[in-house]
C-alpha positions, 0 to 999 in steps of 0.5 A, a space after each residue: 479239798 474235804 475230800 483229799 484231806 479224808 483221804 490222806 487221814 485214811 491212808 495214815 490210818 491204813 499205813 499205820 494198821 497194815 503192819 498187823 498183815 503178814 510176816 514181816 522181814 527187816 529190809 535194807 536201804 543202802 545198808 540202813 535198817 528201815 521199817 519192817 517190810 513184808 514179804 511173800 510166803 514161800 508157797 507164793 514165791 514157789 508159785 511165781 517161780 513156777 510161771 516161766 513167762 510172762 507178757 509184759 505191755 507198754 502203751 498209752 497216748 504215747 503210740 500215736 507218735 511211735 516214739 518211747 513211752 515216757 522217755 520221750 516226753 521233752 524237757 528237764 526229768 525232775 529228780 534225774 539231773 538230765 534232759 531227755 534220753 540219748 537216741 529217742 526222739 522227743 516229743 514236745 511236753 505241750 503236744 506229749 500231754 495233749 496226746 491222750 485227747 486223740 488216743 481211741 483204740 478202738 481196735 484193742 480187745 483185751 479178750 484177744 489180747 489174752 488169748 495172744 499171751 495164752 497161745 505164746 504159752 505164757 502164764 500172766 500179764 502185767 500191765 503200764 497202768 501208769 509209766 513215767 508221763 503220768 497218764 493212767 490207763 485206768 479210771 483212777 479218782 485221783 486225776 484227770 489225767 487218765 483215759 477215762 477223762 471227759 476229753 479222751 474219745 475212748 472214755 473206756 478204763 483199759 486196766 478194767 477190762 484187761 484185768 477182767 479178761 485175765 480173770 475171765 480167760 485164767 491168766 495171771 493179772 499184774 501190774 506195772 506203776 511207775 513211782 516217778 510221775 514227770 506230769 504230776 505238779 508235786 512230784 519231786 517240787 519241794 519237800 512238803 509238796 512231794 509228801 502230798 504226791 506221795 499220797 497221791 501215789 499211795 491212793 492210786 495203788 490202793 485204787 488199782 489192789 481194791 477195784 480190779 479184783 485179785 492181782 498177784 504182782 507188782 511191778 514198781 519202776 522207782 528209777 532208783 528212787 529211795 525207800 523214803 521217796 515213796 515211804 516204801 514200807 508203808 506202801 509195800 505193807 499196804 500192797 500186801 494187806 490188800 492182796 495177801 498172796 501179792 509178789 512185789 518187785 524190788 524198785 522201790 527202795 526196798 528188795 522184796 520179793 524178787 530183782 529185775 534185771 532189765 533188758 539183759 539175761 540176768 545172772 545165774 541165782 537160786 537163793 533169791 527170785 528174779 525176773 528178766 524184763 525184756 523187749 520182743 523188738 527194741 523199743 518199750 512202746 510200738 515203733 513201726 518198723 522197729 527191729 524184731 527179735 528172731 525165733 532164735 533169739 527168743 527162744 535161746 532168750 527164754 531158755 537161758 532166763 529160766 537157765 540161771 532160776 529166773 522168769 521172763 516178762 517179755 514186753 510187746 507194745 500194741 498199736 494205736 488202734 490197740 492191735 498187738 502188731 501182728 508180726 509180733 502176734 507170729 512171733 509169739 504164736 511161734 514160741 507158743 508152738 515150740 513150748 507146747 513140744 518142749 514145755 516141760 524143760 521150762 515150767 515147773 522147773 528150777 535153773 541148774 545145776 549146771 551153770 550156764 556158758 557157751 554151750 546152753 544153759 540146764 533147767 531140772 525137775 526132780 531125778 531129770 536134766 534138761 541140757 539146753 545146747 543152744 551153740 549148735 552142738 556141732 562140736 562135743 560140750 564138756 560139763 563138770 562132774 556131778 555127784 549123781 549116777 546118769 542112768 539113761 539119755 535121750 534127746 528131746 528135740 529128735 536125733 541121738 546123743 552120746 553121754 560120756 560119764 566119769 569122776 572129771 567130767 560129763 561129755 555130750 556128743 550130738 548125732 547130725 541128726 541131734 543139731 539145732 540151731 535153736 535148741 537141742 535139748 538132752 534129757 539126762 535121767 539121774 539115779 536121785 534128785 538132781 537138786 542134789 548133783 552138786 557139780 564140780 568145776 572144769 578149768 576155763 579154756 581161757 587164759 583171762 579168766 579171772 586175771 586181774 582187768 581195768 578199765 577207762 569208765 564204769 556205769 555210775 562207778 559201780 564196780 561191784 555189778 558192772 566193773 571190767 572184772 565183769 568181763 573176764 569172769 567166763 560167765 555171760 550173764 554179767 557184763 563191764 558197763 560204761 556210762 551212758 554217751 560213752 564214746 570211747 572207752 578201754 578194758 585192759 586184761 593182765 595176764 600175769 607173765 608173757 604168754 602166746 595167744 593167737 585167738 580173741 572172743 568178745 560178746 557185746 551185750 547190747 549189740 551194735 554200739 560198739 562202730 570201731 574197735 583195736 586190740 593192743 598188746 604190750 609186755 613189760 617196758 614195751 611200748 603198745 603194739 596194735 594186733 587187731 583193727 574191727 568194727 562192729 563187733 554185733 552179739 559175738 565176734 571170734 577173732 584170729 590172729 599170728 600168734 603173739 607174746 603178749 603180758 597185757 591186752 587192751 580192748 580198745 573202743 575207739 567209736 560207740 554210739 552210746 555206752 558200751 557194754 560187753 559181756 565176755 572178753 576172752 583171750 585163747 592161748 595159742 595151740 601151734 
């Protein structure tokens, strides 16, 4: 008890004291004032920019059931309204927290571990140093909940030795920390008792920026906790006092240093830092068995993150024993391999100028384009005009391309020899800095564009980030969302006046949700007529159809097995 209470006096004095660090910014919490929150220089966002890619790793106990850390932990989420997760197994929370007593990975060599992120050609690591369940992977003082307990077998401090070979091995060190704690007795359990978790919370950060030496990011996971469910600005201050050249995420309440969009390629954005967080297989945690993603999918995946300016944290989950699954080691060794010929597309680049569509995405560094063509480039892409000269051309991946400049547009055309299914990449050399191109704009090929879009449901109604509008705005990287158990839903497009259509594109953002689908279409004081009946629509499905007149069209989802969610609905007038 003495020693909690020196500890809890110490915090408050460091709290109080930490607002003499850096430079410091109002933040916004819901479009309040909140305390001011430091923030990154610009030499550090630069350099985080700079990075690329990232290894991202989730794992604990929770391996030993292959079901979802956290997640997966049964019964009542405190604070959250809900029980469980649909789809994910659950774990009884008697067995979940005992799991720890038989975890002993006795294979993990955090030495190798490093070595698999180097040769993937990524540049740092963050670390589950505690998820959700609230089991620390490091030798915290402040429970004994960790794996360095009496009764873990293992015994060892996993954090200690993952940060050390980072530093030994040149490798970024960073760490994730969930706020939320679903095991901790004070988390969300009455005012007063959640002020003490929230000290708790406080100490361990300190513990993990004071004992593993230097750590230049933090991932917070808040869940969409408030600033004040952390005390954010007194935290993020003394994040920033501990280690000065840190970048922070935005989970906790307060925007920081850089957006996390999850799972999904984010959009396209250059005023402000961002980084994908995704899975190389479908689950966080290992799962045997689990769906793997293709070379393909992810190279296209990285390309197209660094594509609209942002960073890829790219997540494996090792094995009980503590090996990375060695398919994914392959997998990784696979992407390292394609970065070491064509890495100098993606590091030390910024995304742009031209923004990303169908055809690729454009990374650049000073008076050079890269054109990623990642749809095969079997048929000429069309781009917007830019300001600069395009004095020379090659294609970096082999083969011939022609490039056809005028004051409209740019137009690329691929030689055979030039076509690849993963990436053709166009080296355009400008006559100054490509920062400067300003491209203009094309006319969309689509009538929806932009037309005005409804639809049955919205995720957590908001509309702004993921209304139907979403879909219909010719740019991937957004989507419309609906609610989690969302079986059935619509998305109507007007067009405005009776027009011929005979084609239909739909892009699903997370694929396979979607089991059975119609298209209907209706003019004015008409009844709906149904054109086209389908199922799964998987990541893209072209749809041809007779020509037909038609005002409105509705997407129809008749059976999904969770939320859908779609990225692009485009609507093609007919040709003949």
């Amino acid at each position: 008890m003495r020693q909690s209470t020196l500890l809890l006096v110490v915090m408050i004095i460091l709290g109080l004291t930490s607002l003499r660090g850096p430079a410091h910014v109002v933040a916004a919490d819901e479009n309040r004032e909140t305390e001011a929150v430091s923030k990154a220089s610009p030499e550090n966002v630069d350099a985080w920019r700079n990075l690329k890619f990232g290894m991202f790793i989730h794992w604990g106990p929770v391996s030993l059931k292959g079901t979802e850390i956290g997640w997966s932990r049964g019964g009542e989420r405190r604070g959250l309204g809900f029980k469980g997760l649909s789809g994910t197994h659950q774990v009884p929370v008697e067995v979940y927290d005992n799991l720890y007593k038989q975890f002993n990975p006795t294979k993990f060599d955090a030495d190798q571990w490093v070595q698999i992120a180097k040769d993937a050609g990524m540049k740092y690591i963050v670390f589950t140093t505690k998820h959700h369940d609230g089991f620390c992977n490091f030798d915290t003082k402040l429970t004994d909940y960790k794996i360095t307990s009496p009764e873990s077998p293992y015994g060892r401090d996993i954090v200690r030795q993952l940060a050390d070979a980072c530093h030994h091995g040149d490798l970024i060190w960073g760490v994730y920390y969930s706020q939320p704690d679903w095991h901790h007795p004070d988390y969300r359990n009455g005012k007063e008792r959640h002020k003490r978790y929230i000290e708790y919370l406080h100490g361990q950060m300190r513990e993990l920026l004071t004992q593993y030496g230097k750590t230049n990011m933090i991932f917070f996971d808040g869940l969409g906790g408030k600033s004040e469910d952390w005390d954010a600005p007194r935290l993020i201050n003394m994040c920033r006092e501990l280690q000065p050249g840190i970048m922070i995420n935005n989970r906790a309440g307060v925007k920081a240093d850089f957006d996390t969009p999850e799972q999904r390629i984010g959009k396209m954005q250059t005023d402000r830092p961002w980084e994908t967080c995704m899975t190389i297989c479908r689950q966080w945690a290992w799962k045997p068995n689990d769906t793997m993603k293709s070379f393909q999918q992810c190279i296209q995946t990285l390309v197209r993150v660094v594509g609209g300016d942002g960073n890829l944290l790219f997540n494996v989950g090792p094995m009980p024993d503590g090996r990375i699954e060695p398919r994914q080691v392959e997998r990784l060794k696979e992407m390292g391999a394609w970065l070491a010929k064509y890495g100098q597309s993606i590091y030390d680049t910024r995304g742009g100028p031209f923004a990303a569509g169908m055809w690729g995405a454009s990374t650049y560094r000073d008076n050079v384009i890269y054109l990623h063509i990642l749809n095969g480039g079997k048929t000429p892409i069309t781009l917007p005009p830019i300001e600069k000269k395009i004095l020379a051309s090659d294609v970096l991946t082999g083969g011939r391309a022609a490039v056809a400049q005028t004051g409209e547009s740019i137009t690329v055309t691929l030689s055979k020899d030039a076509q690849n299914e993963v990436d053709a990449i166009v080296v355009l050399k400008l006559d100054g800095p490509a920062a400067e191109a300003n491209p203009g704009t094309l006319p969309s090929e689509t009538v929806s564009a932009w037309k005005k879009a409804t639809a049955s449901n919205v995720f957590r109604r908001r509309v702004d980030s993921y209304g139907p509008q979403m879909a219909v705005d010719d740019d991937p990287a957004t989507r419309w969302a609906t609610d989690s158990d969302t079986k059935k839903a619509w998305l109507e497009v007007d067009l405005g006046k009776p027009t011929t259509i005979d084609r239909a594109m739909i892009i699903e953002d997370k694929s396979s949700r979607v089991r059975r689908f119609e298209l209907t279409v209706q003019n004015d004081d008409e009844p709906w007529k149904t054109l086209v009946q389908g199922r799964r629509i998987g990541d893209k499905l072209d749809l041809e159809f007779a020509p037909v007149v038609a005002r409105r069209v509705r997407f129809n989802i008749l059976e999904a097995t969770d939320g859908p969610t779609i990225s692009e609905f485009r609507l093609f007038a007919s040709k003949k």
